[in-house]
C-alpha atoms as a printed R data frame, in Angstrom:
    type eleno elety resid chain resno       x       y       z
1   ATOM     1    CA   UNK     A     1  94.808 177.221 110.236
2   ATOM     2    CA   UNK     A     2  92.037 178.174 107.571
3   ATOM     3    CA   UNK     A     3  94.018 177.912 104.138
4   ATOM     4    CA   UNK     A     4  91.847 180.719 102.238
5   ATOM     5    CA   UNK     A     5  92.790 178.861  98.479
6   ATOM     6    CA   UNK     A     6  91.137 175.853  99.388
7   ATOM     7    CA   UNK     A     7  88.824 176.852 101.254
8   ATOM     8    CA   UNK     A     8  89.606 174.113 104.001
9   ATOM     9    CA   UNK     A     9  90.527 173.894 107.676
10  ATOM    10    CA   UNK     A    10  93.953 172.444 108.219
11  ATOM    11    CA   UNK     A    11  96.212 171.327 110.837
12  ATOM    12    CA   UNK     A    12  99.578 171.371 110.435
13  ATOM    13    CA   UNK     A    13 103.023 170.262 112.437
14  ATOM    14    CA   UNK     A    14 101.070 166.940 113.503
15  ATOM    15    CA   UNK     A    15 103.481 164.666 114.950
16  ATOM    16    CA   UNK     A    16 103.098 160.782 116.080
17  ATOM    17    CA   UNK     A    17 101.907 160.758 119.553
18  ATOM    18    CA   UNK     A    18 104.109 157.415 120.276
19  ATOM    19    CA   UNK     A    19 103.427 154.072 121.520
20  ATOM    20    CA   UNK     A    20  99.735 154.034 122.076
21  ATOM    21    CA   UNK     A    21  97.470 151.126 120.431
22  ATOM    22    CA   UNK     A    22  93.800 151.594 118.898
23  ATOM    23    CA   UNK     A    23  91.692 150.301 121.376
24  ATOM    24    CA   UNK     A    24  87.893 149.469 119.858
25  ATOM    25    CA   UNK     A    25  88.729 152.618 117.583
26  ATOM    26    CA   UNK     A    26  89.749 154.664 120.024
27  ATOM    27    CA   UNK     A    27  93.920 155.677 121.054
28  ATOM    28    CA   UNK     A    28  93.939 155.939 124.749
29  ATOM    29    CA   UNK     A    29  91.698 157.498 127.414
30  ATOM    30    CA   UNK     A    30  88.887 160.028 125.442
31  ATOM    31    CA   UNK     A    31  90.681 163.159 127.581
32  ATOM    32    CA   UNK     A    32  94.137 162.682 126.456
33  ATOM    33    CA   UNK     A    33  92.858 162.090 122.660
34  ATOM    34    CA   UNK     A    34  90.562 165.262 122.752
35  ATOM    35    CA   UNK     A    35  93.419 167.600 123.908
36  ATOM    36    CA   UNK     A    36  95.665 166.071 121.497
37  ATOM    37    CA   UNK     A    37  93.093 167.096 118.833
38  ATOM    38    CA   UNK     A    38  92.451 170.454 119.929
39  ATOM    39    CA   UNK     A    39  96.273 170.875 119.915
40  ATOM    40    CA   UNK     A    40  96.503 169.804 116.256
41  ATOM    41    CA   UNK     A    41  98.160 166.503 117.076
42  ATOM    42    CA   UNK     A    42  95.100 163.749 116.595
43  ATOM    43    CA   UNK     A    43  92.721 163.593 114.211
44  ATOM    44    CA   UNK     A    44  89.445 161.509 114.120
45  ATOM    45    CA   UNK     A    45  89.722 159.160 111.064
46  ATOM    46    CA   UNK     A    46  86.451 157.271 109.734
47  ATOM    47    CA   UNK     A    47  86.989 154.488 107.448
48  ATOM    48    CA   UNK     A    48  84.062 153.356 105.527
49  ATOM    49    CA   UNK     A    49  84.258 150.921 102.905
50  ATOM    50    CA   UNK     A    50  81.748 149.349 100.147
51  ATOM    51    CA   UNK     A    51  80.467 146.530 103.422
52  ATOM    52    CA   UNK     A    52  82.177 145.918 106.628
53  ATOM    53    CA   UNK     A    53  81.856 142.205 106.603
54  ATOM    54    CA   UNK     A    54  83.883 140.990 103.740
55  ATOM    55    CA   UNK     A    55  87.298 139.894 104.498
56  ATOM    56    CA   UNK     A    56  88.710 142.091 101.739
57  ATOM    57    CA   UNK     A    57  87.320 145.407 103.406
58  ATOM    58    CA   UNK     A    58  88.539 143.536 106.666
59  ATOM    59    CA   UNK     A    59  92.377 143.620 105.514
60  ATOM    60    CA   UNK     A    60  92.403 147.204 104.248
61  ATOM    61    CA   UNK     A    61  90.700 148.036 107.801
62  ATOM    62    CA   UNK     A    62  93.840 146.623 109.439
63  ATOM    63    CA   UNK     A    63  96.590 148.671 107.652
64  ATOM    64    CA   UNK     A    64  94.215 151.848 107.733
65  ATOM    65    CA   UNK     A    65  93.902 151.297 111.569
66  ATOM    66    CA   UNK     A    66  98.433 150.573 111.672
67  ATOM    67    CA   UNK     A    67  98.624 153.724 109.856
68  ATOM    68    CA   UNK     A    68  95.909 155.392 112.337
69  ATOM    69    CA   UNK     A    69  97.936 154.276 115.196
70  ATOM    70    CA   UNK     A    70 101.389 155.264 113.833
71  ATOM    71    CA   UNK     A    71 100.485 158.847 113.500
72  ATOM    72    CA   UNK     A    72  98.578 159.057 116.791
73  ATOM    73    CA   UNK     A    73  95.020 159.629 115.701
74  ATOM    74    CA   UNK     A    74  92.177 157.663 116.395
75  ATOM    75    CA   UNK     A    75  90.114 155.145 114.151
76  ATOM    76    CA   UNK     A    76  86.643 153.859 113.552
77  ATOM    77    CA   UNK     A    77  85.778 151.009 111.100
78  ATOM    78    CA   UNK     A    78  81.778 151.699 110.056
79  ATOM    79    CA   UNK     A    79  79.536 151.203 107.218
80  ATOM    80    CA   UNK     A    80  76.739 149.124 105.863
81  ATOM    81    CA   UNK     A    81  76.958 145.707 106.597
82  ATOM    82    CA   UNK     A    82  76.081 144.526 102.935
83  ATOM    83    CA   UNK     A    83  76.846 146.320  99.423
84  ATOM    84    CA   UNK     A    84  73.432 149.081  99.491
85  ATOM    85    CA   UNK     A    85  74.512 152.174  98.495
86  ATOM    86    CA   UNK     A    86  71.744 154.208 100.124
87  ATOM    87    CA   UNK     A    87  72.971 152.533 103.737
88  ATOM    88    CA   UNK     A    88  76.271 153.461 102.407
89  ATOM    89    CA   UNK     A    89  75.300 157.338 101.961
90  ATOM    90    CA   UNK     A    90  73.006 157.082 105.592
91  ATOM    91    CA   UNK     A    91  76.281 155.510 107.267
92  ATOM    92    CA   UNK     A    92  78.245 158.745 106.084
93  ATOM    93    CA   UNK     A    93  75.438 160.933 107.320
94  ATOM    94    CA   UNK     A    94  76.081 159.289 110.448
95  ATOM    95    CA   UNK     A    95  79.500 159.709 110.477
96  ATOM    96    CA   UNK     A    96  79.067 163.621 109.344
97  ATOM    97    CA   UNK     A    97  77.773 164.114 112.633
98  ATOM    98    CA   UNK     A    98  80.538 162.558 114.672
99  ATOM    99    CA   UNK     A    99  82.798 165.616 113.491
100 ATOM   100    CA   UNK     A   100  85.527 163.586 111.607
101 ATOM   101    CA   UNK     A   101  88.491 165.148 110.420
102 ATOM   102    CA   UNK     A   102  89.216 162.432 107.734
103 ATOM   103    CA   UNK     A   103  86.653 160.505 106.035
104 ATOM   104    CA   UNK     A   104  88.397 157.400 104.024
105 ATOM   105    CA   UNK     A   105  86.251 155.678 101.896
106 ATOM   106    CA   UNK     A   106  85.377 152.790  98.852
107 ATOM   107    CA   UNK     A   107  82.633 153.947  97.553
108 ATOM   108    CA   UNK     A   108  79.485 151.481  96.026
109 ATOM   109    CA   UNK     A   109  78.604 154.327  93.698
110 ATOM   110    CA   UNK     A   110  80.630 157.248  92.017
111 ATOM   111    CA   UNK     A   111  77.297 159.875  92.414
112 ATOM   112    CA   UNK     A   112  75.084 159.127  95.011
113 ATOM   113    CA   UNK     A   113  77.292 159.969  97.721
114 ATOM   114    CA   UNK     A   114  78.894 163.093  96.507
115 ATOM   115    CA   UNK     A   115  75.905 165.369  98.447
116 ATOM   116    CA   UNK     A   116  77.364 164.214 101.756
117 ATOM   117    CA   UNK     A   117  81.009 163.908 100.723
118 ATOM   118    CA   UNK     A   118  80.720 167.724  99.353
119 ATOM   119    CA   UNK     A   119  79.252 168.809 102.476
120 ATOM   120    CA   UNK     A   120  82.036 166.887 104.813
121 ATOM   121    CA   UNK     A   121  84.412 168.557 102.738
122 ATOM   122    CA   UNK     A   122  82.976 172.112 102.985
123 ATOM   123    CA   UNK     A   123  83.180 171.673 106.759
124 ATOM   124    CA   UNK     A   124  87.017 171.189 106.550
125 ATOM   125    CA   UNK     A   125  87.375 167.374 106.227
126 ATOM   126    CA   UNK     A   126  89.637 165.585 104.356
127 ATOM   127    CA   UNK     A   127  87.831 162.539 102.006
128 ATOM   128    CA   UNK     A   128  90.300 160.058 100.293
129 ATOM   129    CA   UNK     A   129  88.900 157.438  98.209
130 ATOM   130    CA   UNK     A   130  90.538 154.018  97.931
131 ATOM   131    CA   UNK     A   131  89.412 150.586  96.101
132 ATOM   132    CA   UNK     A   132  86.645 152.162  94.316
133 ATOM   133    CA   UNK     A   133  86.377 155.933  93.343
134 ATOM   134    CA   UNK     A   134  83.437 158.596  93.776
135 ATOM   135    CA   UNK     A   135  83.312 161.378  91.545
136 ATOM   136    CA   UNK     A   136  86.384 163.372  91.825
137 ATOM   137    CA   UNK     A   137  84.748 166.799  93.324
138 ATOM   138    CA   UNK     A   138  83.973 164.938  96.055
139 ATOM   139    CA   UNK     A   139  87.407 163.865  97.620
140 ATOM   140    CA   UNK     A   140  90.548 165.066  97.599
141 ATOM   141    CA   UNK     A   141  92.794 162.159  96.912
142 ATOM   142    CA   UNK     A   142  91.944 158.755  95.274
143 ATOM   143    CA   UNK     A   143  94.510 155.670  96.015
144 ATOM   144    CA   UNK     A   144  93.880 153.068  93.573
145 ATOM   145    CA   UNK     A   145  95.014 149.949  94.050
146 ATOM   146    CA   UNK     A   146  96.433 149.055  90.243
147 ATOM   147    CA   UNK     A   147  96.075 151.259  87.478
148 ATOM   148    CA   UNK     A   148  93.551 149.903  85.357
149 ATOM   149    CA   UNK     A   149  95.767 148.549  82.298
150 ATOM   150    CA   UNK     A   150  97.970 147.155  84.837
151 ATOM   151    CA   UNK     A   151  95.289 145.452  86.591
152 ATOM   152    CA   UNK     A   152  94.155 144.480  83.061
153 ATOM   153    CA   UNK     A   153  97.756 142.931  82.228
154 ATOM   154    CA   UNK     A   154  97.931 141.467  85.384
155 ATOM   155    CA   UNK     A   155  94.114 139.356  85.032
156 ATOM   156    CA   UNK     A   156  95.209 138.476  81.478
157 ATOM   157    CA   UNK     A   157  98.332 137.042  82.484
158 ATOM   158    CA   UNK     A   158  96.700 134.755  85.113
159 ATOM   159    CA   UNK     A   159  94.176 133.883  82.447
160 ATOM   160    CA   UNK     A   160  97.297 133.017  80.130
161 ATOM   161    CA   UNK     A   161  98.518 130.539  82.752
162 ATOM   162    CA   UNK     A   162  94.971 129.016  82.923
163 ATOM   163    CA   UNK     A   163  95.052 128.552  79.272
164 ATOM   164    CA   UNK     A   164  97.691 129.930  76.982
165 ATOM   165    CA   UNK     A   165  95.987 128.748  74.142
166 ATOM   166    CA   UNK     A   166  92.969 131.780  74.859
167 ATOM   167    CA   UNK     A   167  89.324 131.394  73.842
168 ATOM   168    CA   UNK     A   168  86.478 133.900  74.753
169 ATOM   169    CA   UNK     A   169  85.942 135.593  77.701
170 ATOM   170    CA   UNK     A   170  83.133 137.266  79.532
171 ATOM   171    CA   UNK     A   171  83.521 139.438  82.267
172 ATOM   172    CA   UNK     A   172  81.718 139.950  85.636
173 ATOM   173    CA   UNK     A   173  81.049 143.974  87.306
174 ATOM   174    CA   UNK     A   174  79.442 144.679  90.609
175 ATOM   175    CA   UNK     A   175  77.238 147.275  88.620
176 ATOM   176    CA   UNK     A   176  77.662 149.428  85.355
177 ATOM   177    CA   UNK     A   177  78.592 152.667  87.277
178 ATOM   178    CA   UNK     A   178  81.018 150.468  89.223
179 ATOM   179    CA   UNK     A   179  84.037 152.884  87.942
180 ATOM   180    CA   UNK     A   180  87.137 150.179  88.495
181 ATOM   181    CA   UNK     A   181  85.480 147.234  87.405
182 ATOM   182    CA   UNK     A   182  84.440 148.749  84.295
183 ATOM   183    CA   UNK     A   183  87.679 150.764  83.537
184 ATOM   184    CA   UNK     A   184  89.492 147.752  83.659
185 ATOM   185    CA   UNK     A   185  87.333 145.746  81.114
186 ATOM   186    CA   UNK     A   186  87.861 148.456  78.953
187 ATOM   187    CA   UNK     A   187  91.537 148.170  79.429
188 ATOM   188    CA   UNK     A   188  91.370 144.208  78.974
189 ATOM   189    CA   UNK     A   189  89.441 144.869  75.970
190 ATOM   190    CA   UNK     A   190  91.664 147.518  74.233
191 ATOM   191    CA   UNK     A   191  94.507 144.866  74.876
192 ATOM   192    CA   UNK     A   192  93.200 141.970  73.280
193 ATOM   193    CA   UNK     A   193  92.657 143.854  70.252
194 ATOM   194    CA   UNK     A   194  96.046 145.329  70.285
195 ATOM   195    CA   UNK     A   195  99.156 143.217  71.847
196 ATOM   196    CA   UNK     A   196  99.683 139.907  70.255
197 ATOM   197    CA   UNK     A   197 100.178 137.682  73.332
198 ATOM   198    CA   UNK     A   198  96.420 138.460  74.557
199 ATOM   199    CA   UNK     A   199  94.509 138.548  70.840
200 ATOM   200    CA   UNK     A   200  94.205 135.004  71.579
201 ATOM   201    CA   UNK     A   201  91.488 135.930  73.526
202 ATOM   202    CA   UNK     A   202  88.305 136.995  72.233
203 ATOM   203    CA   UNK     A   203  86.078 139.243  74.372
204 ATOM   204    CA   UNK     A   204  82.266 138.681  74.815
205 ATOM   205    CA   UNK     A   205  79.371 140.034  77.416
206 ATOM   206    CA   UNK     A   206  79.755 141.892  80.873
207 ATOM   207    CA   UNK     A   207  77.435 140.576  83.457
208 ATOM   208    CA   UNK     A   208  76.600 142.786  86.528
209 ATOM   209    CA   UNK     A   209  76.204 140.644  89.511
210 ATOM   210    CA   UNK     A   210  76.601 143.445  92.465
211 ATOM   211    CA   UNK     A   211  79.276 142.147  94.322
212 ATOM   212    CA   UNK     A   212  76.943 139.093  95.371
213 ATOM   213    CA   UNK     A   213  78.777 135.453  95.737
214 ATOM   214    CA   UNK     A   214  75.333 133.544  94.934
215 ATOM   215    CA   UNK     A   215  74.107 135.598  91.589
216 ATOM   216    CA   UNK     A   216  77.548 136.034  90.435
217 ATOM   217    CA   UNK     A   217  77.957 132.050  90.663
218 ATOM   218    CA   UNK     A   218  74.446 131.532  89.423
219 ATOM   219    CA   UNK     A   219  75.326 133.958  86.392
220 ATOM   220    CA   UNK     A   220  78.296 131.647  85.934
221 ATOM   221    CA   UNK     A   221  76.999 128.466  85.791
222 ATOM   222    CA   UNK     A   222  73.903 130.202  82.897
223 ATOM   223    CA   UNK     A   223  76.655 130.825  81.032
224 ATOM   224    CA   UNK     A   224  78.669 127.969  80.889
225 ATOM   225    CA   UNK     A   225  74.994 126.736  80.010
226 ATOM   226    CA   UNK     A   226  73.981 128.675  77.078
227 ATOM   227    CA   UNK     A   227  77.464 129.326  75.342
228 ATOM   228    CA   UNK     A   228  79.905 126.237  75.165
229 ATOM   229    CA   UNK     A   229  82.251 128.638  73.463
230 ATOM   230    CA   UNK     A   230  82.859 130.611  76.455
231 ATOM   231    CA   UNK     A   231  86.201 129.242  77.989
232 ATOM   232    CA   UNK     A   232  86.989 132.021  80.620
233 ATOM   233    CA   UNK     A   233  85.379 134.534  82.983
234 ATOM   234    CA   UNK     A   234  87.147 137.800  84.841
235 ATOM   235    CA   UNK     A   235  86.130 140.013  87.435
236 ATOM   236    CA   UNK     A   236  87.786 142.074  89.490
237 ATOM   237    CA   UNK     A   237  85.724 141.866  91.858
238 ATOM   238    CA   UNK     A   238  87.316 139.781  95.011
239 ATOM   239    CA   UNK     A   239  83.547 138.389  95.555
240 ATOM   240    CA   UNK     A   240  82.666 136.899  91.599
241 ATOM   241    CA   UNK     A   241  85.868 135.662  90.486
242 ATOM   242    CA   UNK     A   242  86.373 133.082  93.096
243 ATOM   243    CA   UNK     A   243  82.230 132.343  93.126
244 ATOM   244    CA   UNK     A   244  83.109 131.856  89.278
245 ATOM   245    CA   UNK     A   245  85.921 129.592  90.277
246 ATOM   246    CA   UNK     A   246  83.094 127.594  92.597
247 ATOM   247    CA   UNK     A   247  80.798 127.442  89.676
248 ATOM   248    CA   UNK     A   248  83.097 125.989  87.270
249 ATOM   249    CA   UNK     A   249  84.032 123.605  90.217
250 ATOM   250    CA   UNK     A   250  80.282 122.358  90.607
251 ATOM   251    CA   UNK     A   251  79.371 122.272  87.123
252 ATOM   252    CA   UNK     A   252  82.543 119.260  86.841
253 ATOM   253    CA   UNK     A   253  84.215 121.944  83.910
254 ATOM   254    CA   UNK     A   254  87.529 122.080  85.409
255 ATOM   255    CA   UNK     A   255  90.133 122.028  82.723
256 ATOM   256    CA   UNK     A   256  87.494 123.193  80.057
257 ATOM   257    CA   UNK     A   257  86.379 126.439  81.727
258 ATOM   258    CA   UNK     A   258  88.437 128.908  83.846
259 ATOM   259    CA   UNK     A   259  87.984 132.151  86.317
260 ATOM   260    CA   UNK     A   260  90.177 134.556  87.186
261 ATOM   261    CA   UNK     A   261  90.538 138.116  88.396
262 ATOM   262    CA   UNK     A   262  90.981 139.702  91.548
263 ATOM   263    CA   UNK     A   263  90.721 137.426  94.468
264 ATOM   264    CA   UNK     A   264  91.796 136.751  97.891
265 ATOM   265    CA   UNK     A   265  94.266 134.451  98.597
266 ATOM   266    CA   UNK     A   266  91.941 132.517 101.208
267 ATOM   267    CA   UNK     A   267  88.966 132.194  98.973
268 ATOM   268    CA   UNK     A   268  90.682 130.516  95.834
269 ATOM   269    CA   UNK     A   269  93.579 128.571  98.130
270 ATOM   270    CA   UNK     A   270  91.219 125.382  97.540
271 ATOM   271    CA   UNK     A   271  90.967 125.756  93.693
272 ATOM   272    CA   UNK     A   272  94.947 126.299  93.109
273 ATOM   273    CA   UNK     A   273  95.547 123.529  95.565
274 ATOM   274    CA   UNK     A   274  93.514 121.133  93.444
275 ATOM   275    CA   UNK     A   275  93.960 122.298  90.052
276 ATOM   276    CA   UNK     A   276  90.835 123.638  88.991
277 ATOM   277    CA   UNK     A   277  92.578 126.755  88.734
278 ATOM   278    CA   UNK     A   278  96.040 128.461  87.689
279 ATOM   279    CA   UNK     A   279  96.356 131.666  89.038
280 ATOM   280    CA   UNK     A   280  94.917 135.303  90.566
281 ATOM   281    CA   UNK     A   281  95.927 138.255  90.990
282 ATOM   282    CA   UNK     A   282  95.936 140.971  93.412
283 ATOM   283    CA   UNK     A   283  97.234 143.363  95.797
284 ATOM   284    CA   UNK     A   284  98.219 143.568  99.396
285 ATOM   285    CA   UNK     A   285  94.737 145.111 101.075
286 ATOM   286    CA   UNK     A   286  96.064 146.236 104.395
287 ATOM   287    CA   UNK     A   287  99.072 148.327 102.079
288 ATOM   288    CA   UNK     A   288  96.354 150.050 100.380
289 ATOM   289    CA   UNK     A   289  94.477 151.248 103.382
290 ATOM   290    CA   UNK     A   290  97.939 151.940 104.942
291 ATOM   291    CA   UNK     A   291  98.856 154.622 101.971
292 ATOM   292    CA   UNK     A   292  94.982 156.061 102.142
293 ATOM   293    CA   UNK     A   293  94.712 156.691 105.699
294 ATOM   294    CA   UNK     A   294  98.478 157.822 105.630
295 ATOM   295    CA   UNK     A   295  97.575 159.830 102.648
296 ATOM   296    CA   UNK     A   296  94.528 161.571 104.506
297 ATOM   297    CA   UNK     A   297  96.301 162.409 107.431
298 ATOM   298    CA   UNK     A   298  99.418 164.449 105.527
299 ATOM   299    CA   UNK     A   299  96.574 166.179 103.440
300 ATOM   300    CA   UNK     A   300  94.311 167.032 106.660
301 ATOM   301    CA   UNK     A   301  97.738 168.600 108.208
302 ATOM   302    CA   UNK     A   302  99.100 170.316 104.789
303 ATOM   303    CA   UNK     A   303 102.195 168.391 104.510
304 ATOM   304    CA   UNK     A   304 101.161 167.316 101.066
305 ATOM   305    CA   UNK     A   305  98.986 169.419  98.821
306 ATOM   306    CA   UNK     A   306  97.317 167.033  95.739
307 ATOM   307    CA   UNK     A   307  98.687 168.502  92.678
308 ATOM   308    CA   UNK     A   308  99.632 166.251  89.610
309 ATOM   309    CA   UNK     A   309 103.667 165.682  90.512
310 ATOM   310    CA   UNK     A   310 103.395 165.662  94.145
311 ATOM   311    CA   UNK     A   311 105.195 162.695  96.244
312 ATOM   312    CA   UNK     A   312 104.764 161.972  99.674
313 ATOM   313    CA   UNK     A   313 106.231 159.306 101.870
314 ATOM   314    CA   UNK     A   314 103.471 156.647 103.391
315 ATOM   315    CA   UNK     A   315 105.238 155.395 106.790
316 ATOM   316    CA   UNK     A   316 106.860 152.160 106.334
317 ATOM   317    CA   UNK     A   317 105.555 151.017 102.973
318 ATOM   318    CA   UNK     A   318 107.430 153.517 101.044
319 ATOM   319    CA   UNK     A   319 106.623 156.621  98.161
320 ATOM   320    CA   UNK     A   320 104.189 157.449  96.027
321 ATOM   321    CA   UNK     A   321 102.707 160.056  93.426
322 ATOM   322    CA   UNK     A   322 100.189 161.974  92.877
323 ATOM   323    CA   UNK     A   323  98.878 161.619  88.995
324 ATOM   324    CA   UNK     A   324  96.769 164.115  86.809
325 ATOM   325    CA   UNK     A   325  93.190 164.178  88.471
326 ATOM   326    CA   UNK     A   326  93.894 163.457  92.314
327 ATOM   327    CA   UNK     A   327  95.134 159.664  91.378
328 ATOM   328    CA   UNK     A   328  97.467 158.189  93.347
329 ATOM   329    CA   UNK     A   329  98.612 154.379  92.226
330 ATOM   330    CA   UNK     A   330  99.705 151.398  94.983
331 ATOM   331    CA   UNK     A   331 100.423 149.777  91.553
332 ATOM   332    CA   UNK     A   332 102.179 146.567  93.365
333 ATOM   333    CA   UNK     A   333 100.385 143.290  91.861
334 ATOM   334    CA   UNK     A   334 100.509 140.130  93.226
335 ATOM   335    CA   UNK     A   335  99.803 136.771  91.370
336 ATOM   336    CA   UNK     A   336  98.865 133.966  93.369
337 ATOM   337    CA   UNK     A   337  99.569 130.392  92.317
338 ATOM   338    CA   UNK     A   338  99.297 127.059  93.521
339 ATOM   339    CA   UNK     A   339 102.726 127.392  94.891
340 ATOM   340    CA   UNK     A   340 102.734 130.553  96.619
341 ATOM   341    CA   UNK     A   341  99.203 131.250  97.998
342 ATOM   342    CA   UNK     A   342  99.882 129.418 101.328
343 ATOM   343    CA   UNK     A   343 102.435 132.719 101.838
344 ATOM   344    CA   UNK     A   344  99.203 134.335 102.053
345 ATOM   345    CA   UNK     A   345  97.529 135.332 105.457
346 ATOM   346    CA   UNK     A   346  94.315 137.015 104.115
């Protein structure tokens, strides 16, 4: 059905197809998932996030291809293999011309890839954003994982079991137009200078490090070089914090110097188990590409038109809502500890 206010094709009255399982992105035999799709039933989903390769991107691929599954369409993990953002914009030129329905994507920058995103969307597919936004008229739905004072809260806490006692900080972004990293520094910011149990914590520099292991850990190791003062670094990136956490290690400053932010359990496991380190935080990865892809699908079909208000029901992991500028929140924080992190798979 063409839907004349929005200027969008839609499908609606899609319904599970059953039992089938993805198979190398595709959900049984190409004949039977083509008819579905010119019935209204399937829809091609393309999830492409920041790089393919990291472990992170990885997890949210999993519950994004459960969710795929679960309502019978088909999926297809793709994207640069490394954090570029112009392979990031050619691999959704190349997915452009595989006629998706539903485009679900973290993107490396907010700008450069509206052009294509624009386009896909003029041509009647759906783009939901998850992770990391682009700029908003250029998707229709953004699932972020925390809001960004509650990711804030959460990376202050874990630095307030590292050291309650506080001390200065720096931070650590992929990139100054890198919109969640740098929302929530703002947020960390704004509460140290205003709630008593984090003004013990004083903040200093941002360092932009791209979402690279070695120059984040390089950065890491300057700094606990050139400023003794500094006692704790934060990123929420799931790359620096625990190459901040292998710096400290190296440079024999455990117990002096701590890192924190968003991590997975697998890459800091080793620091909590020996005490270099206190405590992470973040969220489950495969749930957040579970609600996007989910999310996608009920906008591609009409069951759920993004308005500020609006709740819809993401399969087996529960409700959410749609906030004021196509936001919807997972907002379901995890801290990981010494004692817990072995619960962990990913």
């Amino acid at each position: 059905m063409f839907d004349k206010v929005s200027n969008r094709w839609t499908r609606r009255g899609v319904l599970a197809l059953g039992g089938g399982a993805a198979l190398g992105g595709m959900l049984g035999p190409a004949a039977t998932f083509e008819s579905a799709r010119a019935a209204g039933k399937a829809l091609k989903v393309f999830m492409v996030p920041k790089w393919t390769t990291l472990s992170y991107f990885q997890a949210c691929a999993d519950g994004a291809k459960k969710a795929a599954g679960e309502l019978g369409d088909s999926f297809t993990y793709t994207g640069p293999t490394t954090p570029n953002a112009e392979q990031q914009v050619a691999s959704l030129q190349s997915v452009l011309a595989q006629s998706p329905d539903v485009i679900v994507l973290s993107a490396i920058e907010p700008n450069n890839v509206a052009p294509v995103l624009e386009r896909a969307m003029k041509q009647g597919v759906t783009v939901v954003t998850y992770d990391a936004d682009c700029a908003a008229a250029a998707r229709d739905l953004f699932c972020n994982q925390l809001s960004y004072e509650l990711a804030a809260r959460s990376y202050l806490d874990c630095a307030l079991l590292d050291d309650p006692e506080g001390g200065k900080v720096v931070f650590m972004a992929a990139t100054p137009t890198t919109v969640n990293h740098m929302e929530q520094i703002a947020a960390m910011k704004k509460l140290m200078a205003t709630e008593a149990k984090y003004k013990v914590f004083t903040p200093g520099d941002t360092y932009f490090v791209e979402d690279d292991f070695a120059k984040s850990a390089k950065t890491m190791r300057d700094v606990m070089d050139s400023d003794p003062s500094v006692k704790m670094a934060i990123s929420g990136s799931a790359v620096s914090a625990p190459a901040a956490a292998q710096a400290v290690e190296t440079a024999n400053k455990q117990g002096k110097v701590w890192a924190t932010g968003a991590a997975l359990p697998s890459s800091i496991k080793k620091y909590l188990d020996d005490g270099s380190e206190t405590a992470f935080a973040l969220w489950d990865p495969s749930n957040l590409g579970y609600m996007a892809t989910y999310a996608a699908h009920l906008i591609h079909t009409g069951e759920l038109k993004v308005a500020p208000g609006a709740t819809f029901k993401a399969g087996t992991i529960g409700d959410f809502t749609i906030s004021e500028g196509g936001v919807s929140y997972y907002n379901r924080p995890l801290i990981f500890t010494k004692d817990n992190v072995s619960q962990f798979p990913w």
